[in-house]
C-alpha positions, -999 to +999 in steps of 0.1 A: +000+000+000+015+032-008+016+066+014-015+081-007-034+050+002-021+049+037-036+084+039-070+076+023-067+051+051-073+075+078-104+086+065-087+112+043-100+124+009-082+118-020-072+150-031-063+164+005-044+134+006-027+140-025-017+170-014-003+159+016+020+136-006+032+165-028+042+185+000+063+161+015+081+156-012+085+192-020+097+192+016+127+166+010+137+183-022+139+212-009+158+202+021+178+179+004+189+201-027+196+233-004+210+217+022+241+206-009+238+244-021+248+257+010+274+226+020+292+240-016+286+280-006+308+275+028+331+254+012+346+277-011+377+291-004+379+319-030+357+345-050+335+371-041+310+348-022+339+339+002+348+374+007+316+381+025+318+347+045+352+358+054+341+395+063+315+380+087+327+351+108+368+349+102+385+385+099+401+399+133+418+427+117+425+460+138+416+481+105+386+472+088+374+492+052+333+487+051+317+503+016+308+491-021+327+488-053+346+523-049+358+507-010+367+470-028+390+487-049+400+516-035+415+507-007+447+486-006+453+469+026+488+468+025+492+504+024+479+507+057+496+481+070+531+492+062+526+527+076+497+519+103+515+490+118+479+474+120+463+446+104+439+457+074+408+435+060+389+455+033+351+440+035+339+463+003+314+449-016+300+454-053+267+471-056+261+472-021+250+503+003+251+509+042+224+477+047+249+455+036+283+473+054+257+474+087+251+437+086+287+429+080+293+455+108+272+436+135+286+402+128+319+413+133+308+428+169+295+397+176+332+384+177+356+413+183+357+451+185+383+465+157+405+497+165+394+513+137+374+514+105+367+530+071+335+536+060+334+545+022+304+565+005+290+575-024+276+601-046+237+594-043+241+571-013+206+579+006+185+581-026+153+556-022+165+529-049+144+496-045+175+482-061+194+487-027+167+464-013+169+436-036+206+433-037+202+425+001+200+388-014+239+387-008+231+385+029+205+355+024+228+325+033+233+346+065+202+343+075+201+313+099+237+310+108+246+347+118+213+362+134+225+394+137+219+403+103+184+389+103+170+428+111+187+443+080+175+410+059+140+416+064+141+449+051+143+435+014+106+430+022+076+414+042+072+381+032+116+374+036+107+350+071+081+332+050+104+327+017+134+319+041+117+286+053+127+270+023+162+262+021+173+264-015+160+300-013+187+318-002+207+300-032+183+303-062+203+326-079+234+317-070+239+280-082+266+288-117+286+313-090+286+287-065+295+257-090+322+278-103+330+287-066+337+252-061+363+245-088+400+250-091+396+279-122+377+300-095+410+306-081+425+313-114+409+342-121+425+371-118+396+393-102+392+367-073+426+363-061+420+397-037+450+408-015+433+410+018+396+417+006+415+439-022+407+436-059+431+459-080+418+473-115+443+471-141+423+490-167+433+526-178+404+550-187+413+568-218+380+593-224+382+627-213+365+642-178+328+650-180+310+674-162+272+667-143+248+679-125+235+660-095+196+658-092+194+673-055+158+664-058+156+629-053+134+612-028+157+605+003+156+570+021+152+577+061+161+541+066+194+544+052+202+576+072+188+558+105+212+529+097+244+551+093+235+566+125+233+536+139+267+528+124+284+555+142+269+557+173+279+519+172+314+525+165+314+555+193+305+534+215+329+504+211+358+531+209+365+522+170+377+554+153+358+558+122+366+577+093+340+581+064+357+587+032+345+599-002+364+583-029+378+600-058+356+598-093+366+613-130+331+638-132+328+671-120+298+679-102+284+711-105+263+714-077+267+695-042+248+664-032+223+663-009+234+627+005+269+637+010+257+674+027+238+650+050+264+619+056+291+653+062+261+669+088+262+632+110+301+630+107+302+667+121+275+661+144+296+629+160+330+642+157+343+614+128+370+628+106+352+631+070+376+629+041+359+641+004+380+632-026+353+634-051+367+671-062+402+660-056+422+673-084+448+656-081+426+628-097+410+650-118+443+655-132+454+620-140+427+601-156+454+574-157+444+568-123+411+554-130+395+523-149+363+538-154+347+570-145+341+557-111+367+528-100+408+538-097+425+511-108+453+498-092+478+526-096+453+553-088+442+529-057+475+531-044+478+569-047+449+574-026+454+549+000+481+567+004+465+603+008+439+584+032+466+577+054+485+609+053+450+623+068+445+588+095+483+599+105+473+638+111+441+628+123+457+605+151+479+635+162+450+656+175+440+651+213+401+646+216+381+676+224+366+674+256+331+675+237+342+648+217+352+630+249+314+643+270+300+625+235+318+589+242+310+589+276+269+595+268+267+569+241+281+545+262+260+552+292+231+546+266 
């Protein structure tokens, strides 16, 4: 007798019972299919997927670099090493905002408390995208083993609990990168081989500088400003000097962004050193520096990492105001 008849057994009709059948074995596939997806994500050892499994349960470095693409390849570890005599790990992800960088964040404090961080932002960063929401899928294998990044998860949307009962969810559209993740070319390629979280650009832009005009009008996300906030305050708290840096980009801006004017307004308002390269000329100067109208590559990278320190140095040689010091002492009374 087979398990639909078993079922009809108990007094069950057919179609209920039916049913019944189906869902269980939806159930086992489902188990048993994501349960290999996410044996093969944590066993790579290599790649951007490692990166963020690195950033969030393995990295103790004293200096960590938290941002997007502009902080993954921006930022050369080894630069501040050498002159910092600190250990660097740069946690910069592609296409991600301060949702993903506060998730990495609050994994990391589940472990240790770095001396010091970098976070690096961008042109636009607190414009309501629903983009920034859906790329919040990186963080999905997360979801059960770190709970600290549950909170920022469920921002993607309302029904992310529900959907995250399934296991090969987190995975769906992951399954070539994680494949590929899995075999010995991974680590062949040149853009996964990072130096410390690293990934130097070798391209050399060749078009001339253009000149843009930001749209100041754009709807701003209050979620992403909370966040930040929380960021710092965070960091405040755990005595981890924070600088906030604006990277370098090949356009001109003719008028000021209203996301920066407000990231600059919270680093004023809790004393972090704000650093804004984006109408450096020295960069303006050398388009050689870049790969793209955005992104140094890796000659430009090393330039600045080495202007970002030069300012971490002089920073580090000013004594803390005492309202600076009243300002530590309240957040961690809180």
């Amino acid at each position: 007798m087979n398990i639909i008849n078993k079922i009809k057994a108990k007094g069950i009709p057919g179609f209920i019972a039916k049913g019944i059948c189906f869902l269980f074995i939806l159930f086992i596939f489902d188990y048993s299919i994501g349960g290999a997806l996410r044996y093969l994500y944590f066993k790579q050892d290599a790649g951007l997927l490692y990166r963020t499994t690195y950033s969030l349960d393995s990295t103790t470095a004293d200096f960590l670099i938290f941002g997007s693409s502009t902080a993954n390849h921006h930022y050369d570890p080894s630069i501040f090493e050498k002159r910092l005599d600190m250990s660097v790990y740069n946690t910069g992800r592609d296409a991600n905002t301060i949702f993903y960088n506060y998730a990495v964040f609050q994994s990391i404090l589940k472990r240790y408390r770095p001396k010091a961080a970098i976070l690096d932002f961008n042109v636009g960063e607190f414009k309501v995208m629903q983009d920034n929401y859906d790329v919040l899928s990186s963080l999905l294998p997360y979801y059960h083993s770190n709970p600290e990044v549950r909170p920022i998860i469920q921002l993607k949307g309302p029904f992310e609990r529900i959907k995250l009962i399934s296991k090969i969810y987190p995975f769906n559209s992951l399954l070539f990168t994680i494949l590929v993740g899995n075999t010995e070319y991974n680590k062949s390629r040149h853009y996964t081989n990072d130096q410390n979280g690293f990934i130097p650009l070798d391209h050399v832009w060749k078009k001339s500088i253009i000149t843009v005009e930001p749209v100041n009008q754009y709807k701003l996300d209050s979620t992403k400003i909370r966040i930040l906030k929380l960021f710092v305050q965070e960091c405040e708290s755990d005595n981890i000097r924070l600088y906030i840096c604006i990277s370098p980009r090949f356009i001109k801006y003719t008028e000021k962004d209203l996301s920066l004017e407000i990231v600059h307004k919270i680093a004023d308002e809790y004393h972090v050193p704000f650093y804004n390269f984006s109408n450096d000329t020295l960069f303006w100067n050398h388009p050689g520096y870049f790969a793209d109208q955005v992104h140094l590559n890796s000659k430009g990278a090393e330039v600045f990492s080495n202007k970002v320190v030069d300012k971490i140095m002089h920073n580090q040689e000013k004594p803390l105001t005492n309202e600076q010091i009243n300002l530590t002492s309240k957040l961690k009374e809180k």
